[in-house]
ChimeraX commands (.cxc) that place a marker at each C-alpha (Angstrom):
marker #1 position 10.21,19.59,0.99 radius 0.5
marker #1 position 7.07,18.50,-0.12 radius 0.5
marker #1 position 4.51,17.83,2.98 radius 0.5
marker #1 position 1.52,14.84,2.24 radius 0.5
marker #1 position -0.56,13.70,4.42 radius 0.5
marker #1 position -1.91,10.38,3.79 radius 0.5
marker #1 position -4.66,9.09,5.70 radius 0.5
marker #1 position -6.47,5.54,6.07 radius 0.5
marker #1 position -10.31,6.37,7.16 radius 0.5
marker #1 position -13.02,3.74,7.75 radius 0.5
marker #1 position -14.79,1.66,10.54 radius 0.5
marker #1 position -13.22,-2.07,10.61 radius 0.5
marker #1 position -16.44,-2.99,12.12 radius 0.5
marker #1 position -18.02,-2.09,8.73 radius 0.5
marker #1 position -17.07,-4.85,6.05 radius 0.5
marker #1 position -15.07,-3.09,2.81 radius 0.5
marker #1 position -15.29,0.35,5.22 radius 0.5
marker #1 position -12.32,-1.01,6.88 radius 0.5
marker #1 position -10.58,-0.81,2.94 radius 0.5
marker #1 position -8.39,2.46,3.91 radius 0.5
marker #1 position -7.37,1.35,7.29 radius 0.5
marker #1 position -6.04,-2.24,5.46 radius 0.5
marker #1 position -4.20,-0.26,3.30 radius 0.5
marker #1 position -2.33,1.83,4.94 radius 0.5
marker #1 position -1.65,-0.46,7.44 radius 0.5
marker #1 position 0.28,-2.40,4.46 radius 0.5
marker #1 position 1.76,1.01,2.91 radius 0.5
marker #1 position 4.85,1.16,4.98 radius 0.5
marker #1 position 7.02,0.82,2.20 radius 0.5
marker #1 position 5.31,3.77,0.46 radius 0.5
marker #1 position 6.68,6.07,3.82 radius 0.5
marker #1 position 9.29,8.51,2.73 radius 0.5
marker #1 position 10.67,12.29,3.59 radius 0.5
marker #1 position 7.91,14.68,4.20 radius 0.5
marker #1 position 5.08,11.82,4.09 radius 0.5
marker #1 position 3.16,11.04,7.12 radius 0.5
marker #1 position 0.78,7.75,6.94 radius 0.5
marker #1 position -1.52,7.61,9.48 radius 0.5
marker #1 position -4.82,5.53,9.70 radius 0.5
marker #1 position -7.50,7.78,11.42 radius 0.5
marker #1 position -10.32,5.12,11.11 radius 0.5
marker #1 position -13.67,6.81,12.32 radius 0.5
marker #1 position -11.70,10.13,13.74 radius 0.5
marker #1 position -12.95,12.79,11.68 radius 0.5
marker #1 position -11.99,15.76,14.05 radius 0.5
marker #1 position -9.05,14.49,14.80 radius 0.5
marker #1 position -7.96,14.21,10.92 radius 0.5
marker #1 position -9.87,17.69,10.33 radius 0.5
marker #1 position -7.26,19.13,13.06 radius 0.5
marker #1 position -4.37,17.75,12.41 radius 0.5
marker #1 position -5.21,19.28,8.30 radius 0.5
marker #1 position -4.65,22.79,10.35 radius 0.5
marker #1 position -1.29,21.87,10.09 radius 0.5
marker #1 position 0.46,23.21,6.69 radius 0.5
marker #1 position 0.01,20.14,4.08 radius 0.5
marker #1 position 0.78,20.65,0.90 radius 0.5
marker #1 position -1.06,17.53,-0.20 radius 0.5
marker #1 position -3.64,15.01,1.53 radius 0.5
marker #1 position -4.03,11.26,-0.05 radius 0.5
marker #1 position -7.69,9.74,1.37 radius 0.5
marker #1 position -7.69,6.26,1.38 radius 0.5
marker #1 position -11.35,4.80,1.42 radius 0.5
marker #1 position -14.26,2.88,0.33 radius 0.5
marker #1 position -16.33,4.49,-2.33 radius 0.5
marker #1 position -19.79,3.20,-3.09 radius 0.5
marker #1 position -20.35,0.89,-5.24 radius 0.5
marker #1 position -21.58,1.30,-9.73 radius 0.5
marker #1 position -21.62,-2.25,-9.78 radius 0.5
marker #1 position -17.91,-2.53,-9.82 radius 0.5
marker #1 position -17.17,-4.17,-6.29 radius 0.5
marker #1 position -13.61,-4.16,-6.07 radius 0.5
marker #1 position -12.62,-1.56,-8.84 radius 0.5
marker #1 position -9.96,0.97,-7.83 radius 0.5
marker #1 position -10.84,5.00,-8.63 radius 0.5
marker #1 position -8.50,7.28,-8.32 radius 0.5
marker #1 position -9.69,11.14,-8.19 radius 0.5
marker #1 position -9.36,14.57,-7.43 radius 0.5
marker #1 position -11.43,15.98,-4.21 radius 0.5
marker #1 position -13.89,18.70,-5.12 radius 0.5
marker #1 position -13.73,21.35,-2.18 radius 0.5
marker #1 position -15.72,23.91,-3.74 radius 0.5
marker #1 position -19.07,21.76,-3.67 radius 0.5
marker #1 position -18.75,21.12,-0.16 radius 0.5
marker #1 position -22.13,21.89,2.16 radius 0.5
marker #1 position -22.39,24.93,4.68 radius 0.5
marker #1 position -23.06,23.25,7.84 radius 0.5
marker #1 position -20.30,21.32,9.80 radius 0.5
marker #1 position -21.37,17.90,10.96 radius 0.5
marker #1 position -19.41,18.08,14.21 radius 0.5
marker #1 position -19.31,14.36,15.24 radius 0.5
marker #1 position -16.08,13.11,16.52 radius 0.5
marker #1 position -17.00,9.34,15.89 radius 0.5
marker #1 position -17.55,9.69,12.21 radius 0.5
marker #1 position -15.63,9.70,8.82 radius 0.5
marker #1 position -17.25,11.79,6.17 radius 0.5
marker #1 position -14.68,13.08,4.13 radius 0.5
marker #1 position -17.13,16.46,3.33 radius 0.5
marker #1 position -18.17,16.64,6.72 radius 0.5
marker #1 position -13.81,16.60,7.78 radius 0.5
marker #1 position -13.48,19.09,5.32 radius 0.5
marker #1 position -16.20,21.42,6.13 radius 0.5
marker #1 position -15.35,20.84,9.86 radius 0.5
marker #1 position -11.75,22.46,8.96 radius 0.5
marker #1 position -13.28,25.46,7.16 radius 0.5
marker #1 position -15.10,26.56,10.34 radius 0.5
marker #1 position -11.95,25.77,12.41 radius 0.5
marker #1 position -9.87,28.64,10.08 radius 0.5
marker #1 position -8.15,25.47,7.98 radius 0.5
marker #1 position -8.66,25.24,4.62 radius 0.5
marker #1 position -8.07,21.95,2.65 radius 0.5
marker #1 position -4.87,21.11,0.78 radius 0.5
marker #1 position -5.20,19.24,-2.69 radius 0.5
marker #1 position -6.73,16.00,-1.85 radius 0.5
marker #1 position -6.84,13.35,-3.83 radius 0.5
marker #1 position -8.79,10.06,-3.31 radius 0.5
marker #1 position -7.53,6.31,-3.95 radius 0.5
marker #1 position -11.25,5.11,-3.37 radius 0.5
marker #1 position -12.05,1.15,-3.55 radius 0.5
marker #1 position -15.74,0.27,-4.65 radius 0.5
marker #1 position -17.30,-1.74,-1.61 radius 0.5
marker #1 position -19.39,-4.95,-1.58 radius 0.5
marker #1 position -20.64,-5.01,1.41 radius 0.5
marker #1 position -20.12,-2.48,4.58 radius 0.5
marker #1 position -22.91,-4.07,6.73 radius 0.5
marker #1 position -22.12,-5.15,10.42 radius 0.5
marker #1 position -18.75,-7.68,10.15 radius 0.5
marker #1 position -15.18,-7.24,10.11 radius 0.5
marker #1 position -12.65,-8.32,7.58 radius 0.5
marker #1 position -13.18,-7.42,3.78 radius 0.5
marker #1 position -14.82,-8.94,0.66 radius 0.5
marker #1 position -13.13,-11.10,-1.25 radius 0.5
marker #1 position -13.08,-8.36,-4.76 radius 0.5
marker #1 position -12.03,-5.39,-1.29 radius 0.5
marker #1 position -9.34,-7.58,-0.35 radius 0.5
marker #1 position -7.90,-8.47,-3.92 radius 0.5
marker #1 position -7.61,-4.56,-4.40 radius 0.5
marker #1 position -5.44,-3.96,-0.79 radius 0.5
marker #1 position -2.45,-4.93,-3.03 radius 0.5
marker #1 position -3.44,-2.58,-6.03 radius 0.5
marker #1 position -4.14,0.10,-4.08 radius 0.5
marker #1 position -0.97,0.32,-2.04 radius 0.5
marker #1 position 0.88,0.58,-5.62 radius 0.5
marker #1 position -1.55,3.31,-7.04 radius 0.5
marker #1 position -0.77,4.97,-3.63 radius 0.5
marker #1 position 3.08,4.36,-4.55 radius 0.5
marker #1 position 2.00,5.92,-8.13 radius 0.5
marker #1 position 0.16,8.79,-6.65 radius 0.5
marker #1 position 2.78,9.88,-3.84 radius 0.5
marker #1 position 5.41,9.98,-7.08 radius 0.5
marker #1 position 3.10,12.47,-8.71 radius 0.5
marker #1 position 2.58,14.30,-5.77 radius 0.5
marker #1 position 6.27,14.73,-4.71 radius 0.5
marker #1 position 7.72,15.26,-8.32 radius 0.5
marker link #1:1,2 radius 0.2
marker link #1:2,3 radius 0.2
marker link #1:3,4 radius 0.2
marker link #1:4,5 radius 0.2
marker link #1:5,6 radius 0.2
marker link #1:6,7 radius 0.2
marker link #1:7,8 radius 0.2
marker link #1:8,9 radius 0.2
marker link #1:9,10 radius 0.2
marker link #1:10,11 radius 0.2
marker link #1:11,12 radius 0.2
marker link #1:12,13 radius 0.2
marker link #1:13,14 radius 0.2
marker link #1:14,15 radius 0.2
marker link #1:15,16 radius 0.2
marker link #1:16,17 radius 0.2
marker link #1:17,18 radius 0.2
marker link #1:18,19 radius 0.2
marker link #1:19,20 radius 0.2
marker link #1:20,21 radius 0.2
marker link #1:21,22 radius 0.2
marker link #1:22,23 radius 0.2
marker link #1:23,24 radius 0.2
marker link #1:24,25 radius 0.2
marker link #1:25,26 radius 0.2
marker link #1:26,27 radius 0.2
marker link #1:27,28 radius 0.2
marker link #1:28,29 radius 0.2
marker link #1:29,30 radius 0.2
marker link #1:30,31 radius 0.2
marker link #1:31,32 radius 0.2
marker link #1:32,33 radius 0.2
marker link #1:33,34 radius 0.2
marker link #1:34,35 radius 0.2
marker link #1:35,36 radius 0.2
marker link #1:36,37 radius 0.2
marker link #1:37,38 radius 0.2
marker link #1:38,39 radius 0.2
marker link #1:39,40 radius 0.2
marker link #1:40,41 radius 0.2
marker link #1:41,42 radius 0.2
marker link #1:42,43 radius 0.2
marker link #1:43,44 radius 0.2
marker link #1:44,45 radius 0.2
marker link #1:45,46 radius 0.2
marker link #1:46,47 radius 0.2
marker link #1:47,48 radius 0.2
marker link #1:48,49 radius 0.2
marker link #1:49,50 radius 0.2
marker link #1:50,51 radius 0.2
marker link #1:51,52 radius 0.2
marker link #1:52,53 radius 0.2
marker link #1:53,54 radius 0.2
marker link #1:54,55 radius 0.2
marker link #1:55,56 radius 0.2
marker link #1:56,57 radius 0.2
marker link #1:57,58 radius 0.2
marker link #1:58,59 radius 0.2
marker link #1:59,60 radius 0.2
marker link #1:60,61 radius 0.2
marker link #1:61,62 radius 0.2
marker link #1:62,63 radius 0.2
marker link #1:63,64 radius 0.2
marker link #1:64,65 radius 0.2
marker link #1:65,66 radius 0.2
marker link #1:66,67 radius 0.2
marker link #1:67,68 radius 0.2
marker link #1:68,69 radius 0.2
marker link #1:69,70 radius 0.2
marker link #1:70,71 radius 0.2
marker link #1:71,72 radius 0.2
marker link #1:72,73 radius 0.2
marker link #1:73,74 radius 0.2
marker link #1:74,75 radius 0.2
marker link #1:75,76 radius 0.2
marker link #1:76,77 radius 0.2
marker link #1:77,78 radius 0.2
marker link #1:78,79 radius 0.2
marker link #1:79,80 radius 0.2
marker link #1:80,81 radius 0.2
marker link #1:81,82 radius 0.2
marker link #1:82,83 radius 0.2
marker link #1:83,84 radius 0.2
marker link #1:84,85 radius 0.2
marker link #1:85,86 radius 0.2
marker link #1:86,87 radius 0.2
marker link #1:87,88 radius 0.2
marker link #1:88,89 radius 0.2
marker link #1:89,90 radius 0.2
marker link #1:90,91 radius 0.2
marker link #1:91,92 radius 0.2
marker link #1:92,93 radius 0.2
marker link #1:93,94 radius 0.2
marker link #1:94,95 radius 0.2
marker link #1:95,96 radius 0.2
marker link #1:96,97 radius 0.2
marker link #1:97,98 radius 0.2
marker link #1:98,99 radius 0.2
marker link #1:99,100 radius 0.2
marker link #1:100,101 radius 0.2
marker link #1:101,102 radius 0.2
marker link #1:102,103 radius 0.2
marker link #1:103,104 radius 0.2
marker link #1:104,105 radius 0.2
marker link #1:105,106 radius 0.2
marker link #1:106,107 radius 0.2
marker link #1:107,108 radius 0.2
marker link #1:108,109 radius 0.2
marker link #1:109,110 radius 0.2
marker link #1:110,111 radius 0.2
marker link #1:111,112 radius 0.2
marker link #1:112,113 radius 0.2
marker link #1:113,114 radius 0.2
marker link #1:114,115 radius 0.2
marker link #1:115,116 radius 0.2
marker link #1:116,117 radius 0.2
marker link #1:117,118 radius 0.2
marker link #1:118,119 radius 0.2
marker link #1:119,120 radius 0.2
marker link #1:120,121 radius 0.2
marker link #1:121,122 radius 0.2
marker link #1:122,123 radius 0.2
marker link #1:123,124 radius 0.2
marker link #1:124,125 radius 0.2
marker link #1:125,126 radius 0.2
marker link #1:126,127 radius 0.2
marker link #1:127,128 radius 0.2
marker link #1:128,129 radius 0.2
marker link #1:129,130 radius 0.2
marker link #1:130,131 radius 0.2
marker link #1:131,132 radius 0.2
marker link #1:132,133 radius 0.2
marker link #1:133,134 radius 0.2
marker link #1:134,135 radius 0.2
marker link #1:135,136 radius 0.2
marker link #1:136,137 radius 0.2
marker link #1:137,138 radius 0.2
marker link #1:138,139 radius 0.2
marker link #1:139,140 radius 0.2
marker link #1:140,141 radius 0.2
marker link #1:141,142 radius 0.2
marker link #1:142,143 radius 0.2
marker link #1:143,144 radius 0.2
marker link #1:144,145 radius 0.2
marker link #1:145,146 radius 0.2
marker link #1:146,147 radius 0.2
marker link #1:147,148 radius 0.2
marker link #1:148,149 radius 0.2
marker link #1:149,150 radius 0.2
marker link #1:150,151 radius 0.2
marker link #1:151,152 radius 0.2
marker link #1:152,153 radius 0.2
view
């Protein structure tokens, strides 16, 4: 059986940062054999340790910066291989490079990841999404749906 982690990572405090957390707080229908959903918010150790475990796949559900597109809905392959040297060991925060780098100097390596990334409007100080953040909770949940499919089949 196929093993996939998918994991919701943002601060709510932090306008559209709190996109993957939204989502995968409304992706329990995507739940299924062998998939764990879990939102890890600002836990980047936590998410880095639990990837010690044997995944065959990790989904990362987040807020990309913005091209202008607030809203828009990318869906992508991680790059491991351009990753930096130096593990940014800080429990309280969510870079994806610095979770994955974190992992390599634990002994983990990192599974195929791939990204359903939202463009943000605005992560200053505030809770609750932008209006174009919120309009792609709904989208995203399905291209998770789509992407789980692919991953599994």
């Amino acid at each position: 059986m196929t093993r996939i982690l998918v994991a919701g990572i943002g601060n709510i405090f932090l306008g559209d940062d709190g996109f993957g957390p939204e989502v995968v707080r409304r992706a329990t229908g995507s739940a299924r054999d062998g998939v764990r959903i879990e939102d890890y918010g600002i836990r980047g150790m936590h998410l880095a340790y639990d990837l010690l475990d044997d995944w065959d796949a990790l989904v990362l559900i987040d807020a990309v910066p913005s091209t202008g597109h607030p809203g828009a809905l990318r869906v992508f392959e991680a790059d491991h291989e351009t990753l930096p040297g130096t593990p940014g060991l800080d429990a309280h925060s969510m870079d994806p490079s610095a979770v994955f780098v974190s992992l390599r100097a634990l002994g983990g390596s990192p599974p195929r990841t791939v990204v359903v990334g939202c463009e943000a409007a605005d992560v200053g100080e505030r809770m609750g999404l932008s209006e174009p953040v919120s309009a792609a909770v709904g989208p995203a949940v399905e291209a998770l749906d789509t992407v789980l499919a692919d991953l599994v089949g």
